[in-house]
N, C-alpha and C positions, 0 to 999 in steps of 0.2 A: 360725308360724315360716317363717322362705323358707326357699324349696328350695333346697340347696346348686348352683351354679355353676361353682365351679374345685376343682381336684383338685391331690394332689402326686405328683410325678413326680419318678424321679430320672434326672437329666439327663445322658448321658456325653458327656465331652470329651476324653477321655483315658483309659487305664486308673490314672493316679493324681489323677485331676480329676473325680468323679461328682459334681453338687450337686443336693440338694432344692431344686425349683423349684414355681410354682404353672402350669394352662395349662387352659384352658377346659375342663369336664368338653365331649366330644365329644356336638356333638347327631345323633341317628340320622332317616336317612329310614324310606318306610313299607315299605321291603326289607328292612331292616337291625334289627341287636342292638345292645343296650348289654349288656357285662358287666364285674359290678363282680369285680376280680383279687383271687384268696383268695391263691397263692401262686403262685412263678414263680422257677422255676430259674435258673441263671448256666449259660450254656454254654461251652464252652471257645473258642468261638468267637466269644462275647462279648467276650474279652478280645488278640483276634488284631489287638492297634491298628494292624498295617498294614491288614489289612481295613476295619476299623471308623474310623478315625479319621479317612477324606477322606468320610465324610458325617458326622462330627460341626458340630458339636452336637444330639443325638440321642437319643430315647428307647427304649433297644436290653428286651430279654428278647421270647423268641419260645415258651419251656417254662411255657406257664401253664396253670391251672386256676382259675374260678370260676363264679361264677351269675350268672344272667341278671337285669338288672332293668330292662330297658326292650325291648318286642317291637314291630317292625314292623307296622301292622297288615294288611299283606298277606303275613306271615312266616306258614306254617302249621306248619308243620314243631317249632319249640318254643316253648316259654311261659315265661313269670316266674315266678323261683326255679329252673329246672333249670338242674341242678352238670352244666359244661361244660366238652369241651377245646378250644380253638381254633387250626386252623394257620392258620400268618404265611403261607405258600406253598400256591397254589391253580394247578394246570394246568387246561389248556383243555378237555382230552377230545375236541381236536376236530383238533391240528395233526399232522403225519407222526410226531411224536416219540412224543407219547401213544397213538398206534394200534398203535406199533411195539415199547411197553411202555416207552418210553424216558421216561416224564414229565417227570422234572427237570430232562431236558432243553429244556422246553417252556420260551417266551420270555414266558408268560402266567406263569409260574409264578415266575419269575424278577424279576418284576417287580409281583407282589402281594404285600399285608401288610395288617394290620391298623393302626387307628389310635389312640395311637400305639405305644409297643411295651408290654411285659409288665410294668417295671418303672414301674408306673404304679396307682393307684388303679380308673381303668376303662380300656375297650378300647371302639373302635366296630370293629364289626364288620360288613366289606361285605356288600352281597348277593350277589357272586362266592363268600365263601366259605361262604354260605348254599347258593347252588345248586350249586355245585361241590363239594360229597363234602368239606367243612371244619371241619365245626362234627358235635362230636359229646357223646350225653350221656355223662356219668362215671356209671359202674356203682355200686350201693351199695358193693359190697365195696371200692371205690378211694378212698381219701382224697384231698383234694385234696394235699396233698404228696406223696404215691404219684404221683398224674397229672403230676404234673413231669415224670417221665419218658416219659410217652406219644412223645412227641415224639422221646427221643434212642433210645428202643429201638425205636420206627419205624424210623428211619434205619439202625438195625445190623440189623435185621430186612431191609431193600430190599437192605444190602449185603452179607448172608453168602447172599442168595438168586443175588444177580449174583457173586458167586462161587463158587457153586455148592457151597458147605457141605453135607458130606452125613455120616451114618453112617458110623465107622470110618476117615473123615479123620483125620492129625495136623495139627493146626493151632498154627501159631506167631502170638501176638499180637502186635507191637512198641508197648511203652508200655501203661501199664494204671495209667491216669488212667482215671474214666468212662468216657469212650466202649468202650477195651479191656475193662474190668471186665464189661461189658456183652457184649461180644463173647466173655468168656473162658466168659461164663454160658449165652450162647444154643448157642456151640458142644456146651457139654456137654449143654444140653437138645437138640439136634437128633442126638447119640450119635457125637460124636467120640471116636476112640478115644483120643488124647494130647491133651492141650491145653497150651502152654509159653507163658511169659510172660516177656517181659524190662523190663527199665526201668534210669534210672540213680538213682534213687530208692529207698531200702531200704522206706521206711514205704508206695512204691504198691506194691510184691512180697509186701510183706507181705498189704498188701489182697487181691493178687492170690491167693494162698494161704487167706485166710478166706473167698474167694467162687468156690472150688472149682477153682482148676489144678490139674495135675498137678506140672508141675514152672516151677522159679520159676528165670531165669536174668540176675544184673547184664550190663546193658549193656556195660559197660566191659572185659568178657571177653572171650574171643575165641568168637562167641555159634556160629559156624556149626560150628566143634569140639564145641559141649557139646550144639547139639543132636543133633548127630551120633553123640554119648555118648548121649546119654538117651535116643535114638526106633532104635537097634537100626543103626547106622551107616546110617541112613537119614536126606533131611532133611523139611520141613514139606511134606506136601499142599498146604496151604492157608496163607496168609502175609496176616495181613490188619496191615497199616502204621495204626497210629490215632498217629504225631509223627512233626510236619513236621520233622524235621531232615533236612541229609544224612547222616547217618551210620544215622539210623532205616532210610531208605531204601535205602542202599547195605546193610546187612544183611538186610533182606526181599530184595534181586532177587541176594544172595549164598544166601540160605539155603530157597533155594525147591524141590522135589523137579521130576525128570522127570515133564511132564504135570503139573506141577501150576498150581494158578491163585494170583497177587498180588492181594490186594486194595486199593487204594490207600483209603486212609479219610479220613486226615487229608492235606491240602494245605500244598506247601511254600508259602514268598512269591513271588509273582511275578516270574521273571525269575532263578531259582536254577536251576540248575545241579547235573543229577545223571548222574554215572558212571554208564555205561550199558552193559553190558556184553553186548553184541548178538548175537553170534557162541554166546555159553552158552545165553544164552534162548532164541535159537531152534535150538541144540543138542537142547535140553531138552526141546521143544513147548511151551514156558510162556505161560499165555494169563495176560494183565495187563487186570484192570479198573479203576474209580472210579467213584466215588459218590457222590452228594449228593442230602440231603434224603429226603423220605418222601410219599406218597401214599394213596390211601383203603386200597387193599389194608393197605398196611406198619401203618397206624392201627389197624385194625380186627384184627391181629393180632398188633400191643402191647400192646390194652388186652384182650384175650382173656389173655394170657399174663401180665399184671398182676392181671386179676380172681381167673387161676387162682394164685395165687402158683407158677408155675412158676418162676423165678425172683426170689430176693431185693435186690427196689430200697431196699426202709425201712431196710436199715442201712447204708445207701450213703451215706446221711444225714448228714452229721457236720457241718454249722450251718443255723439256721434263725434270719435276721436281721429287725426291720424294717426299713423301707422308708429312714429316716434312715441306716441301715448300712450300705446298699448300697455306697458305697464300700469298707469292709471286706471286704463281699462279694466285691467284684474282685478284690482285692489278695491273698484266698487263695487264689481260682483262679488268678489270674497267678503266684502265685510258687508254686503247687503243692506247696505243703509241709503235712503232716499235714490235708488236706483232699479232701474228693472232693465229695459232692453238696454245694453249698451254695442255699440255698430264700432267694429274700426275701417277705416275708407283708405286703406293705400293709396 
């Protein structure tokens, strides 16, 4: 029998235009991995078509897990058939950014991926993200749709650390879509004392509440009063922003305590426009960060925090499509209604 050649991929063009397409399964040098995709999250930022959309036509998912079946032969490091996570984004370790702790910063990082993305049958995998701290095995205790998440709880792992999350913080989340869900979870694992969650969605507050807030606040409220009400007339510690809206925004740098720190998580569109209100912030001492992406550190203590079921990812779960579906797939995340993880399983 020949050995198969082309794969299928689903191809995005749009967030309502995904099509199953065929494209040379990727041939690997003697540095490099093949791995064939068991499953592969939808990120929210997947679905961000002003992002996405001026390099379509495009093979996007970056939240995979699978095994190995083709090994470089000067790759020492792992072998065929180990269940692996692979990041899209690999820093240098070597420019001012990464010695500074700044990685994401890095222009190497920015500018690496695998080929071609997650929503694909296989992945090749360069030797950058072999030698750079990229490529790692999945623990038994993690399913490969568990390891979906390695990737986005990295990310909220790098950013409650750059905002300095600590014990006995209140912490306000804005939005609790995934990303927040995750954030409302780590807070409480790291011993914040409050943790509030707002949205303008009843069914993510709801979520917010089955995956342990304290207290759940609609959007649409006048949110800087109620938390003012709930945390003892005092406001949030810690304000970590996961929706690009303005109004997300403008509540975070309203409802932020003296000395305390913003975490900026999610990113507006480019070229918006936020009321700034300058004169309170630095009344206040309020130190404002941003985030993006995740690095060896932030990996290696998701998948710590995943193997230990310190926090609950599996019922985050709510579709698990094939690779034909994928368009479906989008179309939940984009329109955010009654869905939170959704997995596609090539």
């Amino acid at each position: 029998m020949d050995k198969q050649t082309t794969m299928r991929v689903a191809m995005y063009y749009n967030n309502n235009d995904v099509r199953i397409e065929k494209l040379p399964i990727p041939k690997i040098t003697e540095n490099e991995l093949l791995v064939k995709i068991i499953a592969s999250g939808i990120c929210g930022s997947d679905v961000m078509e002003w992002y996405r959309i001026k390099k379509a036509p495009r093979v996007l998912g970056h939240e995979i897990a699978g095994i190995i079946t083709e090994v470089g032969k000067k790759v020492k490091k792992f072998k065929k058939n180990d269940r692996v996570f692979v990041s899209h984004h690999i820093p240098c370790y070597k420019c001012k950014y990464c010695f500074s702790g700044h990685h994401t910063l890095c222009e190497t990082l920015r500018t690496t991926n695998f080929d071609p993305g997650g929503f694909s049958e296989y992945i090749r995998v360069p030797q950058i993200n072999i030698k750079c701290k990229g490529v790692y095995v999945i623990p038994d205790e993690i399913t490969f749709e568990d390891a979906t998440f390695i990737e986005p709880l990295a990310c909220v792992v790098r950013g409650q650390r750059m905002a300095n999350v600590q014990k006995g913080n209140t912490v306000l989340v804005i939005g609790s879509g995934i990303s927040g869900l995750l954030h409302i979870q780590l807070a409480k694992l790291k011993g914040a004392k409050k943790v509030i969650a707002t949205d303008i969605d009843e069914y993510r507050l709801t979520m917010a509440k089955k995956f342990g807030v304290d207290v759940v606040i609609s959007a649409k409220k006048n949110v800087l009063q109620m938390v003012l009400k709930e945390n003892n007339n005092n406001l949030a510690d810690r304000v970590i922003v996961c929706a690009g809206s303005v109004p997300a925004f403008v509540q975070g740098l309203r409802c932020v305590e003296k000395q305390g720190w913003i975490l900026f998580f999610a990113p507006p569109e480019p070229g918006v426009q936020i009321p700034f209100p300058l004169f309170d912030l630095w009344n206040k001492d309020v130190t404002m960060v941003s985030t993006y992406a995740a690095v060896e550190q932030d990996f290696k203590e998701s998948i710590e925090i995943i193997k230990k079921n310190k926090i609950n990812v599996k019922d985050m779960i709510t579709h698990i499509l094939p690779l034909e579906k994928t368009l479906k797939g989008f179309q939940l995340v984009n329109n955010a209604k009654q869905s939170i993880k959704v997995i596609i399983k090539p």
